[in-house]
C-alpha positions in Angstrom: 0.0 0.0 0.0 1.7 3.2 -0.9 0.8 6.1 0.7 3.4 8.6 0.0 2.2 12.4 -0.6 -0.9 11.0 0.4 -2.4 14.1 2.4 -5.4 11.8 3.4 -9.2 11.9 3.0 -12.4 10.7 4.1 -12.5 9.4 7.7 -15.2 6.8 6.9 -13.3 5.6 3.9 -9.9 4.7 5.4 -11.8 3.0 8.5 -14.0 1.1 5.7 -10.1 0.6 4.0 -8.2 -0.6 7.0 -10.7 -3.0 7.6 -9.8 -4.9 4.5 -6.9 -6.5 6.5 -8.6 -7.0 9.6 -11.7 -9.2 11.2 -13.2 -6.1 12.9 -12.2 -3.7 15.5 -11.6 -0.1 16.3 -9.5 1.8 14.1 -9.2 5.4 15.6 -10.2 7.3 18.1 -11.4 10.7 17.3 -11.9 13.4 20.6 -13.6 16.9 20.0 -14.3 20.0 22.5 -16.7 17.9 24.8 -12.9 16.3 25.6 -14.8 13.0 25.2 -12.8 10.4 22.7 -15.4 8.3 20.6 -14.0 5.0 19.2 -14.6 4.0 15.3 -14.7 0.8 14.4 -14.3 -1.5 11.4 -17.8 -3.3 11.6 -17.2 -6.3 8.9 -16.0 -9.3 10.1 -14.4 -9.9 6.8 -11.1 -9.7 5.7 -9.9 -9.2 2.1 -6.4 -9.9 2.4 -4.9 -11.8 4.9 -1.5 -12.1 3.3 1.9 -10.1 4.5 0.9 -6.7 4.0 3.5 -3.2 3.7 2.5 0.3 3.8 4.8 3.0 2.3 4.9 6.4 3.6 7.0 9.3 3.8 6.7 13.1 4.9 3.6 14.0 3.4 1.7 11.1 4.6 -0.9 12.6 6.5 -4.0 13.0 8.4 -5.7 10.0 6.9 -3.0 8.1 5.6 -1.7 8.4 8.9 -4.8 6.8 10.3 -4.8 4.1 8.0 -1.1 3.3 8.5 -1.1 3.6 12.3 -4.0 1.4 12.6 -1.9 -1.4 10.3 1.2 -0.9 13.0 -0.7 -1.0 16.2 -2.6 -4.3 14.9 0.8 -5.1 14.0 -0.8 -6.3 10.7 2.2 -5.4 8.6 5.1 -3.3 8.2 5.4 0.5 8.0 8.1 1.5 5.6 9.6 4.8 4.8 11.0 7.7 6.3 11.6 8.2 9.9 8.1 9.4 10.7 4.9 10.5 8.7 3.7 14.4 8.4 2.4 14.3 12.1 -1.4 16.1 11.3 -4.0 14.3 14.1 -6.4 17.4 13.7 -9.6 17.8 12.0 -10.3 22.1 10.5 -13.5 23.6 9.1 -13.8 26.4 7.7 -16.6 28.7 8.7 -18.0 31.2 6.3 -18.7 34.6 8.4 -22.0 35.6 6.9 -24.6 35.2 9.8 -27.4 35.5 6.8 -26.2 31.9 5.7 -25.7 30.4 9.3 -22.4 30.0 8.8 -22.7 27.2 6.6 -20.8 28.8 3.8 -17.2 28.2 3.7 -16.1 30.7 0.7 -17.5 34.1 2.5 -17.4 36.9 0.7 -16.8 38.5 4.1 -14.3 35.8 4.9 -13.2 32.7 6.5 -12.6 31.7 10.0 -10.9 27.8 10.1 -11.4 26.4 13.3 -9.8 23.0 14.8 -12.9 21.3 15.9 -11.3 17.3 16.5 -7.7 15.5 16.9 -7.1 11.8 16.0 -5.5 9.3 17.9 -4.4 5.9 17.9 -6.4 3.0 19.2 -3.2 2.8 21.1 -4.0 6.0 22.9 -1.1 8.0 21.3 -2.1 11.1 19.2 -1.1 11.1 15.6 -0.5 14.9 16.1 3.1 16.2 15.7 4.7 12.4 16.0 3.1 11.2 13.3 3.6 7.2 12.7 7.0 6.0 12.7 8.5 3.6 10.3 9.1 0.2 11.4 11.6 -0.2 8.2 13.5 3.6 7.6 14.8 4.5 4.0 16.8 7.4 3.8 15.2 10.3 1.9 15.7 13.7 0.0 12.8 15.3 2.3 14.1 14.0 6.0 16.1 17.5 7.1 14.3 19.4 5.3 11.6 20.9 8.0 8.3 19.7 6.5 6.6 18.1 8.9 4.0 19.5 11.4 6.4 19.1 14.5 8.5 21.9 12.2 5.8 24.4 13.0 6.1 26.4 16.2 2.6 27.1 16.5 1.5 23.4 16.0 -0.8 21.5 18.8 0.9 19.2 21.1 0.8 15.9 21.2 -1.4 13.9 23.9 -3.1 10.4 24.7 -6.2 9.6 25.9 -7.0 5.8 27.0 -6.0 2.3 25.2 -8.7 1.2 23.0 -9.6 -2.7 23.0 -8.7 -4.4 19.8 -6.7 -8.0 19.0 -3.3 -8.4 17.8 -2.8 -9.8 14.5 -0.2 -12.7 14.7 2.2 -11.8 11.4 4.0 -14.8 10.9 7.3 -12.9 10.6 9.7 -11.2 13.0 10.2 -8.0 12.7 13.2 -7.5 14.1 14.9 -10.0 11.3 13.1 -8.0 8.8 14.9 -4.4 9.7 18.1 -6.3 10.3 18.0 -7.9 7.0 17.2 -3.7 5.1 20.1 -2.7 7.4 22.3 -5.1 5.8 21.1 -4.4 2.3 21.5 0.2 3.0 25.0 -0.8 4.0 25.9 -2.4 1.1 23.7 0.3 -1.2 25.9 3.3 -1.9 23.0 5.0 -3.3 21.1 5.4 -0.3 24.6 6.7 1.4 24.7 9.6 -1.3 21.0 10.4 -0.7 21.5 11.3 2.9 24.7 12.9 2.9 23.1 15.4 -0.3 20.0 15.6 2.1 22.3 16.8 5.1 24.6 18.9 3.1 20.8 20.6 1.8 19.4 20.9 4.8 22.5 23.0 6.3 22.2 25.1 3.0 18.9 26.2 3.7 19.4 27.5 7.1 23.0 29.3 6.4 23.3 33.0 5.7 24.1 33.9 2.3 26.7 36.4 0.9 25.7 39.9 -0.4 28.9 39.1 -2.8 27.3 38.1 -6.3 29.3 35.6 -7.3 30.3 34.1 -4.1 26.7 33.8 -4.0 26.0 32.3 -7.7 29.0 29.9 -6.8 26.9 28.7 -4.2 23.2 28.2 -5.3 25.3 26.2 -8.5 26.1 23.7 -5.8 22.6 23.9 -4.6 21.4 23.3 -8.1 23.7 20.9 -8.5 23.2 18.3 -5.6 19.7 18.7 -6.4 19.9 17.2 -9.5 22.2 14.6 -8.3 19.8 13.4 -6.0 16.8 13.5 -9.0 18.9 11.1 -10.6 20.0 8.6 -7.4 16.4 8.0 -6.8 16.0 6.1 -10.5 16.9 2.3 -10.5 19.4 1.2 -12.9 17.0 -1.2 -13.9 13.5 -1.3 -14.1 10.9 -3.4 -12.0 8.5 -5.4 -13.1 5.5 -3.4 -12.7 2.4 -3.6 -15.1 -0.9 -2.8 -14.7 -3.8 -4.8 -13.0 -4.9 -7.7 -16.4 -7.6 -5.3 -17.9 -6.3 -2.0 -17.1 -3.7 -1.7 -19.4 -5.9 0.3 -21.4 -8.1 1.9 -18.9 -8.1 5.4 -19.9 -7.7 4.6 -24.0 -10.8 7.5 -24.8 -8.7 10.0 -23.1 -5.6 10.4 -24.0 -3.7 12.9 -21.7 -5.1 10.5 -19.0 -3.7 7.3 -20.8 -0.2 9.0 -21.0 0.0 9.8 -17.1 -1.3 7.0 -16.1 1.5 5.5 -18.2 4.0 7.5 -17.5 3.5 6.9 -13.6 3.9 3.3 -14.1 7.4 4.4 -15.6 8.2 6.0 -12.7 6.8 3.1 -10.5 9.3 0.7 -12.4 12.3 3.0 -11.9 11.3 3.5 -7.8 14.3 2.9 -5.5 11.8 2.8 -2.9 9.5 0.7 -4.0 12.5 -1.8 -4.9 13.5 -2.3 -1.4 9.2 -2.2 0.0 9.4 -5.4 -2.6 12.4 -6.7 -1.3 11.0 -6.7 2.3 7.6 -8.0 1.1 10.0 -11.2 0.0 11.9 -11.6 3.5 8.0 -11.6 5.0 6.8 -14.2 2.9 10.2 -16.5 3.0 9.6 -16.1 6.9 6.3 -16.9 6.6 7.2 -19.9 4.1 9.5 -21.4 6.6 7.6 -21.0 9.6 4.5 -22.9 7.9 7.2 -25.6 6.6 7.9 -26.4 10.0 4.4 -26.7 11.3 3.8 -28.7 8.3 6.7 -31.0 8.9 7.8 -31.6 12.5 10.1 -34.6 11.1 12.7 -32.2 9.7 13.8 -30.8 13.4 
């Protein structure tokens, strides 16, 4: 499940999604001014997938992605991969139109616009998705890590809280994660590429909060090395070569009577075939099910121990 830039959605759609991989059970908590957390809950016993399960996030998973991929963690129904932590929004805003005439139901006032912060999310393991986001079980070095995007990089941001433990089962995985992250930390030492992406990332990230010179071409000299590193790291995240990624048998053509549509849709699977990232989330998709293979071999056949 990739979720990166995924800046969320519907509440009632991502509880109806992450009960796809689970029986039933709650799936956030939501509190609002009455200071009174409600629990919301995946109703349908059913579960679409039951298989070894990954989620991919990165800075600008938020609000509801965060929901989604929290729940998935704290059920410990798969593995959370990406950069150190997720954007960090657990709030809910409206925006309330300031033209008493209309209740203020209107949200594009021609007087104006007052947003208000009416809820905050949290976990069903009581921790708030506010300002901590979700961290990653698996981390990938990134070009966005230092950069200051996150909500924890505003001053005037809420603070995280907690409110109580909701009641939900444990998913037994079948895997271990620790093996899992000790496997990636073998395979980002031997991966120069990821090396280069967070030394360009630091060196970046000090660039942007240095002073600059009032000297012209001191100053040119050094927003050429900005440049630069920037394009060094566009071209470290590209494979050198491709995945196998195709589209779903039947899709290949799903946008043929549009054909701006047909050309980005196939010029993200491109990208999805060149993905550094998605290269190692497949590679740690493989150590899950060899660890799930071996442990069912073994239940299957006590006579080889």
């Amino acid at each position: 499940m990739d979720l990166r830039n995924n800046g969320g959605g519907s509440l009632y759609d991502v509880i109806q999604m992450a009960g796809l991989f689970i029986d039933e059970g709650p799936i956030v908590q939501v509190k609002d001014r009455d200071n009174k957390p409600s629990v919301l809950k995946d109703k349908d016993r059913n579960v679409l997938y039951t298989g070894p399960l990954a989620v991919m996030v990165n800075e600008f998973s938020a609000s509801a992605s965060e929901i989604f991929a929290a729940a998935i963690q704290d059920y410990n129904r798969g593995v959370i991969i990406g950069s150190t932590s997720t954007y960090g929004k657990g709030t809910v805003q409206r925006n309330i139109g300031l033209y008493p005439q209309n209740g203020f139901s209107m949200s594009n006032s021609d007087l104006g616009t007052v947003k208000l912060t009416l809820q905050k999310f949290y976990r069903i393991n009581g921790g708030s998705t506010q300002l901590k986001g979700v961290y990653s079980d698996i981390v990938l070095p990134d070009n966005l890590e230092d950069l200051k995007v996150r909500e924890k990089d505003d001053p005037d941001a809420l603070p995280w809280d907690e409110v109580s433990k909701a009641t939900y089962n444990v998913w037994q995985p079948g895997y271990d994660l620790k093996t899992l992250q000790q496997n990636e930390q073998t395979r980002l030492k031997s991966d120069n590429t990821f090396q280069l992406i967070r030394e360009a990332t630091e060196w970046l990230a000090k660039e942007n909060d240095k002073h600059y010179s009032l000297q012209i071409d001191k100053y040119r000299a050094e927003q050429k090395a900005i440049r630069n590193t920037v394009k060094q790291l566009e071209g470290l995240t590209d494979l050198k070569s491709s995945l196998d990624v195709s589209p779903l048998s039947g899709e290949e053509q799903k946008w043929a009577s549009d054909k701006d549509k047909q050309d980005r849709f196939n010029q993200w699977i491109k990208l999805r075939q060149k993905d550094i990232y998605l290269d190692q989330a497949v590679k740690v998709m493989n150590d899950m099910i060899n660890q799930q293979n071996i442990a069912k071999g073994k239940q299957g056949d006590p006579k080889r121990f």
